[in-house]
N, C-alpha and C positions, 0 to 999 in steps of 0.2 A: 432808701437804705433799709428800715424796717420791712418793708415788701421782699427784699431780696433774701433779708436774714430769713422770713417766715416762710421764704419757699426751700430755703436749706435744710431748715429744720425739718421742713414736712419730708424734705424728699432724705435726711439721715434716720428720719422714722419708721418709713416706707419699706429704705435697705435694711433696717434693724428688724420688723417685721418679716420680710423677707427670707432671711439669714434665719429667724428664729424655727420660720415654717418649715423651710428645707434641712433643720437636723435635727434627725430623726431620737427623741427621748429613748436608748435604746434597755425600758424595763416595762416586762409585762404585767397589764392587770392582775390585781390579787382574785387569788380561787381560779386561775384560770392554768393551766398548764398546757405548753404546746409542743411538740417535737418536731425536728423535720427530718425526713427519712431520705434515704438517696436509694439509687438500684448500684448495687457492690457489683454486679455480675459484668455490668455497661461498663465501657472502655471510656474514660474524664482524659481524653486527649482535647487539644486544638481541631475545632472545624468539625469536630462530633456531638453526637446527641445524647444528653441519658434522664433520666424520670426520676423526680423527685417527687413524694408525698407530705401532708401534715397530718399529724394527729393534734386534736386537743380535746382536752376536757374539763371539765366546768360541772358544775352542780346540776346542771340542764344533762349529763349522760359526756358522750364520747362521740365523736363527729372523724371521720376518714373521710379523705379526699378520693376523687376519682384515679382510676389512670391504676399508677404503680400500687397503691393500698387495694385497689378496687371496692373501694367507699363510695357511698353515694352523697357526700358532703361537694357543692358545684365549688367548683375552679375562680368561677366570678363574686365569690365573695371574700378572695381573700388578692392582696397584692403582693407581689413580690419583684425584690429588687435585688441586682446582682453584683458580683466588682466586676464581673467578666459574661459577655454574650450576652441572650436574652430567653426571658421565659414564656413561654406559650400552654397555658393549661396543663400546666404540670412538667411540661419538657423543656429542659435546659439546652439550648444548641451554642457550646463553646465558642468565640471566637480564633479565628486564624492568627495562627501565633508561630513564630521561629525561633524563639529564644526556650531553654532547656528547663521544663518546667519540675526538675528535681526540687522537691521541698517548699513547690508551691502550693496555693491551697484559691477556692472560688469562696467568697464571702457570701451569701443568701440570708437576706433578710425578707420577712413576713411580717403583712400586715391588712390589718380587716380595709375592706377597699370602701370607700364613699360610694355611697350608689347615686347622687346625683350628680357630682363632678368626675366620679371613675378614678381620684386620688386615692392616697393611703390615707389611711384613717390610723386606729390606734395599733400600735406596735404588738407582737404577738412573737416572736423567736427569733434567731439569726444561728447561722451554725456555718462555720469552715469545711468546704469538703474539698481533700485533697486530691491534686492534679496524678493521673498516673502517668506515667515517666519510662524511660525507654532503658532497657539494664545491657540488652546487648543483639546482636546483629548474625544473621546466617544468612549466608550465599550460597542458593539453591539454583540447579539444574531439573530441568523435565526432558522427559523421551529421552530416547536413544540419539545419539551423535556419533561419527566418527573422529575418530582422534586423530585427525593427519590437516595439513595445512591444506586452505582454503574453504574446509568447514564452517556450518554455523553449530552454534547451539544454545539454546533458550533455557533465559536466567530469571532470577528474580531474584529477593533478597527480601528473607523472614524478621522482624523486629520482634522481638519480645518486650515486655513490660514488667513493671513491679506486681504486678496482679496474676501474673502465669500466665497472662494472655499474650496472643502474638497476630501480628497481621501479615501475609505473604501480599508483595507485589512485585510484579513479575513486566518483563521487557513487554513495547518499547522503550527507549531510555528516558520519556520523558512521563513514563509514570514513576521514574524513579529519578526526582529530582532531589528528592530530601536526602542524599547519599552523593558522596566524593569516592570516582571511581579512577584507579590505577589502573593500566595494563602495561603485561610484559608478554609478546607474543602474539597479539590480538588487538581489537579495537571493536568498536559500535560499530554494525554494518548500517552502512547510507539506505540500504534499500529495506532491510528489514527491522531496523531497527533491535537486531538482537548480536549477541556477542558472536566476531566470525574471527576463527582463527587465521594469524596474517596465513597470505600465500605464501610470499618467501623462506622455505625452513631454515635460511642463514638467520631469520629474525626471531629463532626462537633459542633459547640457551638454554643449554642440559634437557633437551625433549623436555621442557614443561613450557604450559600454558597457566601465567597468572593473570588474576585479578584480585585488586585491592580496594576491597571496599570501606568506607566508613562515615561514619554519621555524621552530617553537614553541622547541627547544632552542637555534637558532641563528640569531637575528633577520634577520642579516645576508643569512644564504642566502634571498634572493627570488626572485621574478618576476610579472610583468603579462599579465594576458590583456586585451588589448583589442578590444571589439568597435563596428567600425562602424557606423554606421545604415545601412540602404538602404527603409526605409521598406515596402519592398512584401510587403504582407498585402492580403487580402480578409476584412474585419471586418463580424462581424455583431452586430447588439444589437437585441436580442428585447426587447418589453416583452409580459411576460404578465401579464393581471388576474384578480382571480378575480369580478371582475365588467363592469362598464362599460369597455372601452378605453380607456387613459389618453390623455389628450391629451397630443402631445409637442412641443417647440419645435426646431428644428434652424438651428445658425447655422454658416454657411461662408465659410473663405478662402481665399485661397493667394496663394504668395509662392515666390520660387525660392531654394534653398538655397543660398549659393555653397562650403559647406564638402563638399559629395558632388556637386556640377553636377546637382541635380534639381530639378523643381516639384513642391512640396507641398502637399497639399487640408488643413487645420485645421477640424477641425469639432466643434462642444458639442451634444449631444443631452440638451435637458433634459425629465424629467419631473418636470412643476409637482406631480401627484398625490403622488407618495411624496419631492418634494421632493430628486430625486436628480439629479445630473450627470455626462454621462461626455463625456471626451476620447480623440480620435481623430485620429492624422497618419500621411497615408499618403500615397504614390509615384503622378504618375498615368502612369506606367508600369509597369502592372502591379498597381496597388494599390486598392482601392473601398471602398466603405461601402453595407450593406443595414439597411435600421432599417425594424423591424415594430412596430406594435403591436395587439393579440391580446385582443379581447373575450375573456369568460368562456362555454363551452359551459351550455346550460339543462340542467335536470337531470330526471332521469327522471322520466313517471310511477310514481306505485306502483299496485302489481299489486293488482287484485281481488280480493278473497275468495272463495274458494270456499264452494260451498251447503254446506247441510248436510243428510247422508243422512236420506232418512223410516226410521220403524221399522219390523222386521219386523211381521209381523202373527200374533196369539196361534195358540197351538196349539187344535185345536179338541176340546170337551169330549167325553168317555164319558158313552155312550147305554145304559142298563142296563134290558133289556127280559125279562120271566119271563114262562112259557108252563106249562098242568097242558094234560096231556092226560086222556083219560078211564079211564084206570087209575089217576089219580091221581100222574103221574111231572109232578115240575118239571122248566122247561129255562130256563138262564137266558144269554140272549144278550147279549155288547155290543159296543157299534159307537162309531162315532167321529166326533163332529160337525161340521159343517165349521170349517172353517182360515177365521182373523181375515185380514181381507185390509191389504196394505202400505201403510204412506205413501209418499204422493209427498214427493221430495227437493226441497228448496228451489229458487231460482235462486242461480248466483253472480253477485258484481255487480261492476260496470262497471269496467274500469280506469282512472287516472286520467291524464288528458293529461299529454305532457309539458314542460315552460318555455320560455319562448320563448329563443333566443339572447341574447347581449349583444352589443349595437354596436358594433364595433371604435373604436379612436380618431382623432379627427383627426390629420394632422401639418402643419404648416405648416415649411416651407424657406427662410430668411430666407439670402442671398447677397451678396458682392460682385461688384464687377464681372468682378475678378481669378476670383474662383469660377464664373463663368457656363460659360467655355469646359468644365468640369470636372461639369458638374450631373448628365451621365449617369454618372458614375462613382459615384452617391449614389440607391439606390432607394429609396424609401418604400412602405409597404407597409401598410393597414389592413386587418385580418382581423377581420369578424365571427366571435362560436362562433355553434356549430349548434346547432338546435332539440333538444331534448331526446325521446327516444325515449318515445310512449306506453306504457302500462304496462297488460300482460296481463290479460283478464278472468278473473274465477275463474271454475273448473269447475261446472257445476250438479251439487248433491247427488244420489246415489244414490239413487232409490226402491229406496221397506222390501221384501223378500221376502213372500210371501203365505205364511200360517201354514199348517203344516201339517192335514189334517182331510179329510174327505169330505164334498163336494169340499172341494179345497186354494181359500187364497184367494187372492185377486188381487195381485201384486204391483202398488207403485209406481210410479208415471212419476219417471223422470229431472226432475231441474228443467234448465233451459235455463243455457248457459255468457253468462258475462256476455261485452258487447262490449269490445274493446281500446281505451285511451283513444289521442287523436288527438296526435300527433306537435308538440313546439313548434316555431313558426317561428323560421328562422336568422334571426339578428340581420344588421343595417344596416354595412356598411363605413362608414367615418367620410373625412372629405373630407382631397385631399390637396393642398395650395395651395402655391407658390411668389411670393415677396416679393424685389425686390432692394431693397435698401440702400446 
C-alpha cells in the first residue's frame, strides 16, 4: 500500500513538474527590451507567408535579427512559438483556415532557445499581430468575347483586403473554390472550365447574362458581373451524315429589340433525320447564320491482288559418261543436264471501283415577312460527298527463274499488273427552296 501511494506521489510530482515547465512565465528579464516587428506590406491571410523580426537591447548594444530587419543577429538563437502555423528563421507560413478571420489576431511569443536541448529558454516578448480579412469582391472579365449565345468568356474574381491589398484569380472554376457562384444565362463550361454563355437564347431574360458571385466564408461579400446581349456572332451549323444529306427545315423571324435598340433574325434549324433542333438569334448588324448540310463521301475501292510468282525451274540432272581406252584405262566423265525452265507468274487482278457520293440534303427556308429584308444574312448550303477513289490493281507475279543446268532454263514471264478500279461519282447537291409565310 505504501509502494503504491509513493509511486502516485512521484508520478503527481512529475505532472506538476511538467505543467510548471510548459507555461511559459510570460515577463521579460530586467534591462533587457525586446520588440517584435512583422512586414505591414505581406498579406496575414490563411496558407500565406510573411517575415517577422526582433529587436532587443540590453546594456551589451542592440542586436537585429536577419531576414526582415536585415540584422545580422542569427535566427538560432532565439525560439519562437505561435497560436497559429509555424516559424522558420524569421518566416511565419499561416495555417489553412476557412472560417472569416475578421478581428482575429496570430499570438507570437519569443524566447532565447537552449542550445543544448534546442527548447525555450527565458521569455523575451510576445506581440498580437492581426489576421488581414477580406472587405469585399470584383468579378472580372479578360480579352475580348462576343456577346451572343454559345460564347465563352474568361473570368476571374479580385478580393480585396483591409490593407488595400487584393489578389485576382481567374477561371478554371476550381481555382475559384473559395467563392458561391450563381448563374442566369450561362454556366461553367465542361471543356474549358471558363464561364460559356448558354446556347439556347430562350435561356437568357432581358438579353442579360449574369453571374453571382460571393464569398464562401462570408456570404455577404458579393458581387455581379453582368453581361449584355449584343447578339452579333456569325453562326455556323454544319450538318454532317454518314450517309444521304439530311434534309433540313429552316424557320425565320425578326422583330426589333427595344431593350439593346437592335433588329433581330430568330431562326430554328430542324433536322427531322436525327430528330434534332437548334436555335439561333443574332444581330443584323454584324451578325448571320450559314447552315450546310453534307452528304457522306463514297468510299474506296479495294485494291487488287497481287499475282502470284511462277516457280523457279529444277536444277538440271548429272550426266555420268565412262570411256576404256585401249590399254584398258577407265575415264569417267560428268556433265550436267539442262536446267528445268520457270513459271510464268500469274496476273494481278482488277482493282475495285470506288462508291458513288452521297446526295447532299435538301433545305427549305420557310420566312416571315419581317424576315425577308434579312434572307441574305442566312446561307444555305448542300454539299454532295465525293466519289470514292478506285482502288489499285495488283502487281502481276514474278516469273519462276530458269533452273540451273546446261543449258540453263528459260525463266518465266511476268503476269500482267491488274487495271485500277474506276473512281465513284460525286454525289447530287440537294435543292435549296425559299417559302414565305
Amino acid at each position: 500500500m505504501k509502494y503504491k501511494l509513493f509511486i502516485l506521489l512521484t508520478l503527481i510530482i512529475i505532472k506538476a513538474q511538467s505543467q510548471t515547465a510548459n507555461t511559459p512565465v510570460l515577463s521579460p528579464p530586467a534591462g533587457i527590451t525586446t520588440v517584435i516587428k512583422y512586414d505591414t506590406a505581406a498579406l496575414r491571410i490563411p496558407n500565406k507567408s510573411f517575415s517577422i523580426g526582433v529587436i532587443k537591447t540590453a546594456t551589451t548594444g542592440v542586436t537585429e535579427t536577419k531576414g526582415l530587419l536585415k540584422g545580422k543577429y542569427s535566427w538560432r538563437k532565439y525560439r519562437v512559438e505561435l497560436s497559429d502555423g509555424s516559424c522558420t528563421n524569421g518566416k511565419i507560413k499561416l495555417n489553412a483556415a476557412k472560417d472569416y478571420k475578421k478581428g482575429d489576431s496570430i499570438t507570437v511569443n519569443v524566447y532565447t532557445r537552449k542550445w543544448l536541448l534546442g527548447g525555450k529558454g527565458q521569455f523575451l516578448a510576445t506581440a498580437k499581430i492581426p489576421y488581414n480579412y477580406e472587405t469585399g469582391i470584383k468579378v472580372l472579365t479578360k480579352g475580348t468575347f462576343s456577346k451572343a449565345p454559345g460564347n465563352h468568356v474568361q473570368f476571374g474574381i479580385r478580393t480585396f483586403y483591409n490593407n488595400n491589398m487584393s489578389v485576382d484569380k481567374w477561371a478554371p472554376a476550381k481555382n475559384l473554390q473559395d467563392f458561391i457562384m450563381n448563374f442566369n444565362g450561362g454556366h461553367i463550361s465542361r471543356s474549358k472550365g471558363d464561364l460559356k454563355i448558354d446556347n439556347e437564347p430562350i435561356k437568357i431574360t432581358n438579353d442579360k447574362v449574369r453571374l453571382i458571385a460571393s464569398l464562401a466564408k462570408a456570404p455577404a461579400i458579393m458581387d455581379t458581373l453582368q453581361i449584355v446581349m449584343d447578339y452579333i456572332y456569325n453562326y455556323k451549323c454544319n450538318i454532317t451524315s454518314q450517309g444521304l444529306g439530311h434534309d433540313l427545315t429552316i424557320t425565320a423571324d425578326a422583330y426589333f429589340d427595344k431593350l439593346i435598340n437592335a433588329t433581330l433574325v430568330k431562326v430554328q434549324v430542324k433536322d427531322s433525320m436525327e430528330r434534332k433542333s437548334f436555335n439561333y438569334l443574332f444581330n443584323v448588324s454584324g451578325g448571320s447564320l450559314a447552315v450546310s448540310s453534307r452528304g457522306a463521301n463514297g468510299a474506296d475501292g479495294l485494291a487488287g491482288f497481287d499475282g502470284i510468282a511462277g516457280t523457279d525451274g529444277s536444277v538440271g540432272s548429272a550426266i555420268v559418261l565412262t570411256s576404256t581406252d585401249r590399254d584398258g584405262n577407265v575415264t569417267t566423265t560428268t556433265t550436267m543436264g539442262p536446267g528445268g525452265d520457270g513459271g510464268n507468274g500469274t496476273n494481278g487482278s482488277d482493282g475495285g471501283g470506288g462508291q458513288n457520293g452521297y446526295n447532299g440534303g435538301s433545305i427549305t427556308i420557310y420566312y416571315t415577312a419581317a424576315a425577308k429584308p434579312y434572307l441574305n444574312l442566312i446561307t444555305a448550303t448542300s454539299i454532295p460527298g465525293a466519289g470514292g477513289q478506285g482502288g489499285k490493281g495488283g502487281r502481276g507475279g514474278r516469273g519462276g527463274s530458269g533452273g540451273l543446268g546446261s543449258p540453263g532454263g528459260t525463266s518465266g514471264m511476268n503476269g500482267l499488273d491488274g487495271m485500277d478500279g474506276l473512281p465513284g461519282l460525286n454525289g447530287t447537291a440537294g435543292k435549296i427552296g425559299f417559302v414565305q409565310f
